[in-house]
C-alpha positions as CSV (number, residue, x, y, z in Angstrom):
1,X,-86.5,162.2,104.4
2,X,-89.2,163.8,102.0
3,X,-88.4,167.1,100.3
4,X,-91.4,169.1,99.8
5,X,-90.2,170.0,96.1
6,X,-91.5,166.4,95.5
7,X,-94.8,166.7,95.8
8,X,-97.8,168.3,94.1
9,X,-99.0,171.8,94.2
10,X,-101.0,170.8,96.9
11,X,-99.5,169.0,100.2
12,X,-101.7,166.7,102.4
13,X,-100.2,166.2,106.0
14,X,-102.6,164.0,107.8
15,X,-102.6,164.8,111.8
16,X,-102.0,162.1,114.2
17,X,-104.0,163.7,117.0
18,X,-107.4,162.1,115.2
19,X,-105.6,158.3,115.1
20,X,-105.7,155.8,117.6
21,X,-102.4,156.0,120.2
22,X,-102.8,152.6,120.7
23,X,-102.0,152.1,116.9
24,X,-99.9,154.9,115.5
25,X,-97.6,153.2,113.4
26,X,-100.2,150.9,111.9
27,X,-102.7,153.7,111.5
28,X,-99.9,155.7,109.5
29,X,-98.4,153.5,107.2
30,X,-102.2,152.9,105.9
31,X,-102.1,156.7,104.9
32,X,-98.4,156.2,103.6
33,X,-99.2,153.3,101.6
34,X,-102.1,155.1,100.2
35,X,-99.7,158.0,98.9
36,X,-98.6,160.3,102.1
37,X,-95.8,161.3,102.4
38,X,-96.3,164.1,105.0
39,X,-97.1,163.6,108.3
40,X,-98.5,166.5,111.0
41,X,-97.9,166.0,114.7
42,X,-99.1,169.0,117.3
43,X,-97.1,168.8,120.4
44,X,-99.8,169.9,123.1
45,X,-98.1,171.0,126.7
46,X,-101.9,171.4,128.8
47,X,-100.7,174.9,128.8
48,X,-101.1,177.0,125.7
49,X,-104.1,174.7,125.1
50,X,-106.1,172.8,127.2
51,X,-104.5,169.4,126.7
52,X,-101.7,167.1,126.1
53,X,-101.0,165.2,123.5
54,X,-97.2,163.5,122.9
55,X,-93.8,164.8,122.6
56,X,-90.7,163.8,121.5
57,X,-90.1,159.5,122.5
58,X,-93.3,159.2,120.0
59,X,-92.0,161.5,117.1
60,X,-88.5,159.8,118.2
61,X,-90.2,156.2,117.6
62,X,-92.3,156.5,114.7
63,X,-89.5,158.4,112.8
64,X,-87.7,155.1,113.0
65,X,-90.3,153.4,111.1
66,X,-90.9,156.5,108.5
67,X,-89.4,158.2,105.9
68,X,-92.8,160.5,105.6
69,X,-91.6,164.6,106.1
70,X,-92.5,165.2,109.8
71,X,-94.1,168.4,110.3
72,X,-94.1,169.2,114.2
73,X,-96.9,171.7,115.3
74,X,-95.6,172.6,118.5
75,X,-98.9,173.9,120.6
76,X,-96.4,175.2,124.0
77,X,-95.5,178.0,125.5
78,X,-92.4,179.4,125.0
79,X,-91.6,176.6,122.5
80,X,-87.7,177.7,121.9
81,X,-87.4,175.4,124.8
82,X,-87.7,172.4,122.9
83,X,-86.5,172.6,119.5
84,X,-83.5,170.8,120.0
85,X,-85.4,167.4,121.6
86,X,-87.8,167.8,118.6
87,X,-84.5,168.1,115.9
88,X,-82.9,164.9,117.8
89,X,-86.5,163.1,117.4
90,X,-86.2,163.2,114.2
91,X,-88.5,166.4,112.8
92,X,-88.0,168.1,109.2
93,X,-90.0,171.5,110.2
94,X,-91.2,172.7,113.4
95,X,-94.2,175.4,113.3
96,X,-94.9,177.6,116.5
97,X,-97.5,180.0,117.6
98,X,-97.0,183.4,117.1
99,X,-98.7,183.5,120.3
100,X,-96.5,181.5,122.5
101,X,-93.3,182.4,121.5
102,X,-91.8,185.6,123.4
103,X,-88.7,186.0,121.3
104,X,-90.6,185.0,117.4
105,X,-87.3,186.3,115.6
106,X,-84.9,184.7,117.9
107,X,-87.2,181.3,117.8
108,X,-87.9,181.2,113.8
109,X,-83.7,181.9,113.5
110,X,-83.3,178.9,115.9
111,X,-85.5,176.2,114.4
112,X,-83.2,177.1,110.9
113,X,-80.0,177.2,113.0
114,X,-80.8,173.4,113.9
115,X,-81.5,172.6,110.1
116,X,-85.5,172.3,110.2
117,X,-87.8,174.1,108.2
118,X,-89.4,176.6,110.2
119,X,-93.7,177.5,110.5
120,X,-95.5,180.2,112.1
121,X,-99.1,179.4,113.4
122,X,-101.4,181.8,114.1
123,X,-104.5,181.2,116.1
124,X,-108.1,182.0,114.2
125,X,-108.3,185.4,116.4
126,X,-105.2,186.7,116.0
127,X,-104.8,189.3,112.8
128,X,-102.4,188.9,110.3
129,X,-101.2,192.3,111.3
130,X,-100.2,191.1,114.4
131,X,-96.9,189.8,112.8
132,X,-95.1,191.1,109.6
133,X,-95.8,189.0,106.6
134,X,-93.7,190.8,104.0
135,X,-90.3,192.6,104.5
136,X,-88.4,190.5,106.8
137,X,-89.9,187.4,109.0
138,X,-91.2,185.9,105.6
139,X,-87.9,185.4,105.0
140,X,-87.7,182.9,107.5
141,X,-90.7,180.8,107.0
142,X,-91.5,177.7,104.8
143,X,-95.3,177.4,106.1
144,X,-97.6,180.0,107.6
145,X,-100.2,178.0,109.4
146,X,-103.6,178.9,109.8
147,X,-105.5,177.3,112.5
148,X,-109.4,177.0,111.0
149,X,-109.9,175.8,114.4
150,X,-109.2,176.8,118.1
151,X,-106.3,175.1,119.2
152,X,-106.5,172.0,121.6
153,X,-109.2,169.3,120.4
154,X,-109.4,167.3,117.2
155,X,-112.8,166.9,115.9
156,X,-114.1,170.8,115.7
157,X,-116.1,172.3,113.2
158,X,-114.4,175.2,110.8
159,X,-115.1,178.3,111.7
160,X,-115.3,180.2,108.3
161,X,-114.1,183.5,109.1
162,X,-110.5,182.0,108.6
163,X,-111.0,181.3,105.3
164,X,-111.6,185.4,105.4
165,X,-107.7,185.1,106.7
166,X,-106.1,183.0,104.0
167,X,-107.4,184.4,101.5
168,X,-105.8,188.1,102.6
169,X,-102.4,186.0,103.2
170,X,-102.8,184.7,99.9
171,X,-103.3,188.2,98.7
172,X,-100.1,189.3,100.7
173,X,-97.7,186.8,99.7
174,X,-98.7,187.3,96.1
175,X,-97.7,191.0,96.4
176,X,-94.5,190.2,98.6
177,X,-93.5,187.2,96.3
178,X,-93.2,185.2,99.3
179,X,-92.0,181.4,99.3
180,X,-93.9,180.2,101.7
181,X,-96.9,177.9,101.9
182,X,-100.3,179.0,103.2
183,X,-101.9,176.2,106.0
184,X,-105.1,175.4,107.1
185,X,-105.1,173.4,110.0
186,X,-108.8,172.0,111.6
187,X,-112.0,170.8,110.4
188,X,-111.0,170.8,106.8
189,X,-113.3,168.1,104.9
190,X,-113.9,166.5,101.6
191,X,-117.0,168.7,101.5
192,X,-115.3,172.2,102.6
193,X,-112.3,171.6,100.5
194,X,-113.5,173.4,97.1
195,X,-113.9,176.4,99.7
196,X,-110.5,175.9,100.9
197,X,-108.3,175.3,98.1
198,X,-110.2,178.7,96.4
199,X,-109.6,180.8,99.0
200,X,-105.7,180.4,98.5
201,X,-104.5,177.3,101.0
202,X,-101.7,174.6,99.5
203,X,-101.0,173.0,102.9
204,X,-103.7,170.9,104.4
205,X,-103.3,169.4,107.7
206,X,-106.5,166.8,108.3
207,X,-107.3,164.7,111.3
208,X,-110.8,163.3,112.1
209,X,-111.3,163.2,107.9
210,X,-108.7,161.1,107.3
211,X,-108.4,158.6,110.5
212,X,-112.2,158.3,110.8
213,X,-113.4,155.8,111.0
214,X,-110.4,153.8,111.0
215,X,-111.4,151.0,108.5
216,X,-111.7,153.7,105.7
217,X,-108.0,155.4,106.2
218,X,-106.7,154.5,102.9
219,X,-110.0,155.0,101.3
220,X,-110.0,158.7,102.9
221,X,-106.2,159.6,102.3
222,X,-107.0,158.3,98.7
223,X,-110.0,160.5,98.2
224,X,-108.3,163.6,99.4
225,X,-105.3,162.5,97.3
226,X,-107.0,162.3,94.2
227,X,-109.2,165.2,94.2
228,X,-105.9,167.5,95.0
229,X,-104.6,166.0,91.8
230,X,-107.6,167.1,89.9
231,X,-106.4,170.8,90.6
Protein backbone atom coordinates (compact mmCIF):
# COMPACT_ATOMS: atom_id res chain seq x y z
CA UNK A 1 0.00 0.00 0.00
CA UNK A 2 1.01 3.79 -0.28
CA UNK A 3 3.15 5.30 2.38
CA UNK A 4 2.28 8.85 2.84
CA UNK A 5 6.26 9.67 3.05
CA UNK A 6 5.84 9.29 -0.72
CA UNK A 7 4.07 12.00 -1.66
CA UNK A 8 4.28 15.78 -1.87
CA UNK A 9 3.96 18.28 0.80
CA UNK A 10 0.51 18.36 -0.05
CA UNK A 11 -1.78 15.12 -0.13
CA UNK A 12 -4.94 14.95 -2.35
CA UNK A 13 -7.52 12.15 -1.21
CA UNK A 14 -10.41 12.32 -3.60
CA UNK A 15 -13.84 11.17 -1.70
CA UNK A 16 -15.91 8.50 -3.19
CA UNK A 17 -19.15 9.82 -1.76
CA UNK A 18 -19.25 12.45 -4.93
CA UNK A 19 -18.67 9.28 -7.64
CA UNK A 20 -21.14 7.22 -9.17
CA UNK A 21 -21.84 3.70 -7.01
CA UNK A 22 -22.71 2.25 -9.96
CA UNK A 23 -19.04 2.85 -11.17
CA UNK A 24 -16.64 3.03 -8.36
CA UNK A 25 -13.89 1.20 -9.60
CA UNK A 26 -13.91 2.74 -13.02
CA UNK A 27 -14.53 6.21 -11.57
CA UNK A 28 -11.34 5.65 -9.35
CA UNK A 29 -8.74 4.29 -11.34
CA UNK A 30 -9.44 7.56 -13.68
CA UNK A 31 -8.15 9.62 -10.60
CA UNK A 32 -5.42 6.93 -10.05
CA UNK A 33 -4.24 7.01 -13.44
CA UNK A 34 -4.19 10.69 -13.34
CA UNK A 35 -1.73 10.64 -10.30
CA UNK A 36 -3.80 9.65 -6.93
CA UNK A 37 -2.72 7.72 -4.92
CA UNK A 38 -5.00 8.44 -1.84
CA UNK A 39 -8.29 7.57 -1.63
CA UNK A 40 -11.09 9.00 1.06
CA UNK A 41 -14.02 6.91 1.97
CA UNK A 42 -16.66 8.25 4.85
CA UNK A 43 -18.46 5.45 6.36
CA UNK A 44 -22.01 7.01 7.04
CA UNK A 45 -24.30 4.81 9.70
CA UNK A 46 -27.95 7.28 9.24
CA UNK A 47 -27.01 7.92 12.76
CA UNK A 48 -24.36 10.47 13.56
CA UNK A 49 -25.46 12.00 10.25
CA UNK A 50 -28.34 11.88 8.35
CA UNK A 51 -27.43 9.26 5.86
CA UNK A 52 -25.85 6.14 4.74
CA UNK A 53 -23.30 5.65 2.61
CA UNK A 54 -21.15 2.03 2.38
CA UNK A 55 -19.19 0.10 4.72
CA UNK A 56 -16.93 -2.42 4.69
CA UNK A 57 -17.85 -5.30 1.46
CA UNK A 58 -17.14 -1.94 -0.75
CA UNK A 59 -13.81 -0.81 0.94
CA UNK A 60 -13.22 -4.84 1.06
CA UNK A 61 -13.83 -4.95 -2.95
CA UNK A 62 -12.27 -1.96 -4.26
CA UNK A 63 -9.10 -2.58 -2.07
CA UNK A 64 -8.72 -5.68 -4.32
CA UNK A 65 -8.39 -3.67 -7.29
CA UNK A 66 -6.14 -0.79 -5.49
CA UNK A 67 -3.04 -0.16 -4.19
CA UNK A 68 -4.15 3.69 -3.57
CA UNK A 69 -3.65 4.53 0.60
CA UNK A 70 -7.30 4.04 1.89
CA UNK A 71 -8.24 6.69 4.20
CA UNK A 72 -11.61 5.56 6.06
CA UNK A 73 -13.64 8.57 7.45
CA UNK A 74 -15.81 6.76 9.70
CA UNK A 75 -19.06 9.17 10.19
CA UNK A 76 -20.78 6.54 13.27
CA UNK A 77 -21.47 6.50 16.53
CA UNK A 78 -19.46 4.87 18.79
CA UNK A 79 -17.08 3.88 15.91
CA UNK A 80 -14.64 1.51 18.18
CA UNK A 81 -17.27 -0.90 17.11
CA UNK A 82 -15.94 -1.31 13.80
CA UNK A 83 -12.43 -0.95 13.42
CA UNK A 84 -11.59 -4.28 13.17
CA UNK A 85 -14.20 -5.01 9.85
CA UNK A 86 -12.58 -1.79 8.47
CA UNK A 87 -8.67 -3.23 9.27
CA UNK A 88 -9.91 -6.74 7.55
CA UNK A 89 -11.39 -4.56 4.51
CA UNK A 90 -8.35 -3.53 3.82
CA UNK A 91 -7.99 0.36 5.33
CA UNK A 92 -4.44 2.04 5.97
CA UNK A 93 -5.92 4.87 8.47
CA UNK A 94 -9.28 5.22 10.06
CA UNK A 95 -10.27 8.87 11.22
CA UNK A 96 -13.30 9.21 13.81
CA UNK A 97 -15.31 12.06 15.21
CA UNK A 98 -14.33 13.36 18.30
CA UNK A 99 -17.94 13.63 18.68
CA UNK A 100 -18.99 10.10 18.29
CA UNK A 101 -16.49 8.32 20.10
CA UNK A 102 -17.26 7.92 23.97
CA UNK A 103 -13.93 6.39 24.89
CA UNK A 104 -11.45 8.97 22.19
CA UNK A 105 -8.25 7.62 24.08
CA UNK A 106 -9.21 4.13 24.26
CA UNK A 107 -10.47 4.35 20.36
CA UNK A 108 -7.31 6.37 18.88
CA UNK A 109 -5.03 3.52 21.01
CA UNK A 110 -7.24 0.88 19.20
CA UNK A 111 -7.14 1.90 15.55
CA UNK A 112 -2.96 1.83 16.23
CA UNK A 113 -3.31 -1.47 18.11
CA UNK A 114 -4.77 -2.92 14.75
CA UNK A 115 -1.77 -1.34 12.65
CA UNK A 116 -3.82 1.64 10.92
CA UNK A 117 -2.94 5.14 11.05
CA UNK A 118 -5.24 6.84 13.17
CA UNK A 119 -7.46 10.60 12.47
CA UNK A 120 -9.50 12.62 14.58
CA UNK A 121 -12.38 14.63 12.93
CA UNK A 122 -13.90 17.28 14.37
CA UNK A 123 -17.18 18.79 13.23
CA UNK A 124 -17.11 22.69 12.07
CA UNK A 125 -18.86 23.67 15.58
CA UNK A 126 -16.90 21.91 17.70
CA UNK A 127 -13.68 24.04 19.26
CA UNK A 128 -10.45 22.88 19.09
CA UNK A 129 -10.42 23.18 22.89
CA UNK A 130 -12.81 20.60 23.04
CA UNK A 131 -9.96 17.99 22.71
CA UNK A 132 -6.18 18.40 23.58
CA UNK A 133 -4.03 19.08 20.67
CA UNK A 134 -0.65 19.26 22.34
CA UNK A 135 0.66 17.11 25.30
CA UNK A 136 -0.69 13.81 24.88
CA UNK A 137 -3.48 12.72 22.22
CA UNK A 138 -1.32 14.37 19.42
CA UNK A 139 0.75 11.71 20.07
CA UNK A 140 -1.53 9.37 18.61
CA UNK A 141 -2.72 11.04 15.48
CA UNK A 142 -1.37 11.05 11.78
CA UNK A 143 -4.37 13.49 10.52
CA UNK A 144 -6.53 15.90 12.34
CA UNK A 145 -9.48 16.41 10.11
CA UNK A 146 -11.39 19.31 9.74
CA UNK A 147 -14.76 19.14 8.39
CA UNK A 148 -15.30 22.61 6.25
CA UNK A 149 -18.62 21.20 5.88
CA UNK A 150 -21.46 19.67 8.18
CA UNK A 151 -21.24 16.15 8.00
CA UNK A 152 -23.68 13.89 5.93
CA UNK A 153 -24.07 15.29 2.15
CA UNK A 154 -21.53 15.77 -0.54
CA UNK A 155 -22.08 18.74 -2.55
CA UNK A 156 -22.16 21.74 0.28
CA UNK A 157 -20.79 24.95 0.16
CA UNK A 158 -17.59 25.84 2.69
CA UNK A 159 -18.50 27.50 5.41
CA UNK A 160 -15.40 29.90 6.02
CA UNK A 161 -15.26 30.19 9.59
CA UNK A 162 -13.34 26.75 9.48
CA UNK A 163 -10.64 28.08 7.80
CA UNK A 164 -10.67 30.42 11.12
CA UNK A 165 -10.03 26.71 12.73
CA UNK A 166 -7.08 25.51 10.70
CA UNK A 167 -5.40 28.13 10.77
CA UNK A 168 -5.28 28.13 14.91
CA UNK A 169 -4.37 24.21 14.58
CA UNK A 170 -1.79 25.21 12.30
CA UNK A 171 -0.71 27.68 14.89
CA UNK A 172 -0.84 24.90 17.63
CA UNK A 173 0.93 22.14 16.02
CA UNK A 174 3.72 24.59 15.03
CA UNK A 175 4.18 25.43 18.77
CA UNK A 176 3.68 21.66 19.92
CA UNK A 177 5.92 20.29 17.06
CA UNK A 178 3.28 17.96 16.24
CA UNK A 179 3.52 15.32 13.36
CA UNK A 180 0.37 15.30 12.26
CA UNK A 181 -1.39 16.58 9.12
CA UNK A 182 -4.02 19.30 9.16
CA UNK A 183 -7.50 18.16 6.90
CA UNK A 184 -9.93 19.92 5.28
CA UNK A 185 -12.72 17.90 4.34
CA UNK A 186 -15.96 19.55 2.24
CA UNK A 187 -16.53 22.07 -0.40
CA UNK A 188 -12.87 22.65 -1.05
CA UNK A 189 -12.48 23.93 -4.91
CA UNK A 190 -10.02 24.89 -7.40
CA UNK A 191 -11.19 28.45 -6.76
CA UNK A 192 -11.04 28.31 -2.69
CA UNK A 193 -7.87 26.45 -2.70
CA UNK A 194 -5.31 29.49 -2.43
CA UNK A 195 -7.55 30.24 0.78
CA UNK A 196 -7.05 26.84 1.96
CA UNK A 197 -3.55 25.83 1.42
CA UNK A 198 -2.62 29.63 3.25
CA UNK A 199 -4.54 29.15 6.09
CA UNK A 200 -2.30 26.04 7.01
CA UNK A 201 -4.22 22.69 5.48
CA UNK A 202 -1.80 19.78 3.70
CA UNK A 203 -4.54 17.13 3.55
CA UNK A 204 -7.35 17.74 1.16
CA UNK A 205 -10.21 15.46 0.85
CA UNK A 206 -12.38 16.60 -2.50
CA UNK A 207 -15.59 15.09 -3.70
CA UNK A 208 -18.02 16.95 -6.10
CA UNK A 209 -14.57 18.84 -7.60
CA UNK A 210 -13.06 16.05 -8.60
CA UNK A 211 -15.93 13.41 -9.73
CA UNK A 212 -17.97 16.25 -11.41
CA UNK A 213 -18.91 15.93 -14.03
CA UNK A 214 -17.72 12.57 -14.63
CA UNK A 215 -16.17 13.00 -18.15
CA UNK A 216 -13.70 15.57 -16.69
CA UNK A 217 -12.21 13.22 -13.66
CA UNK A 218 -8.75 13.04 -14.92
CA UNK A 219 -8.88 16.55 -16.20
CA UNK A 220 -10.00 17.68 -12.45
CA UNK A 221 -7.58 15.23 -10.38
CA UNK A 222 -4.92 16.62 -12.79
CA UNK A 223 -5.71 20.25 -12.16
CA UNK A 224 -5.68 19.85 -8.52
CA UNK A 225 -2.53 17.80 -8.88
CA UNK A 226 -0.60 20.23 -10.62
CA UNK A 227 -1.43 23.38 -8.93
CA UNK A 228 -0.37 21.48 -5.36
CA UNK A 229 2.91 20.99 -7.14
CA UNK A 230 3.30 24.62 -7.84
CA UNK A 231 3.58 25.07 -3.97
Amino acid sequence: MAEEGEFMKYTLAPSLLAADFSELWEELSKAERAGVRFVHFDVMDGSFVPNISFGAPIIRSLRKRSQSFFDVHMMVEEPIRYLEDMKNAGADRVTIHSEAARHLDRSLNRIRELGMQAGLALNPATPLSSVLLSGGLDSLLDLVLIMSVNPGFGGQKLIPYTLDKIRELAAIRRESGGAYQIGIDGGVTMENLPSILDAGADFLVVGSSIFRPKERISENTGGFLEELSRR
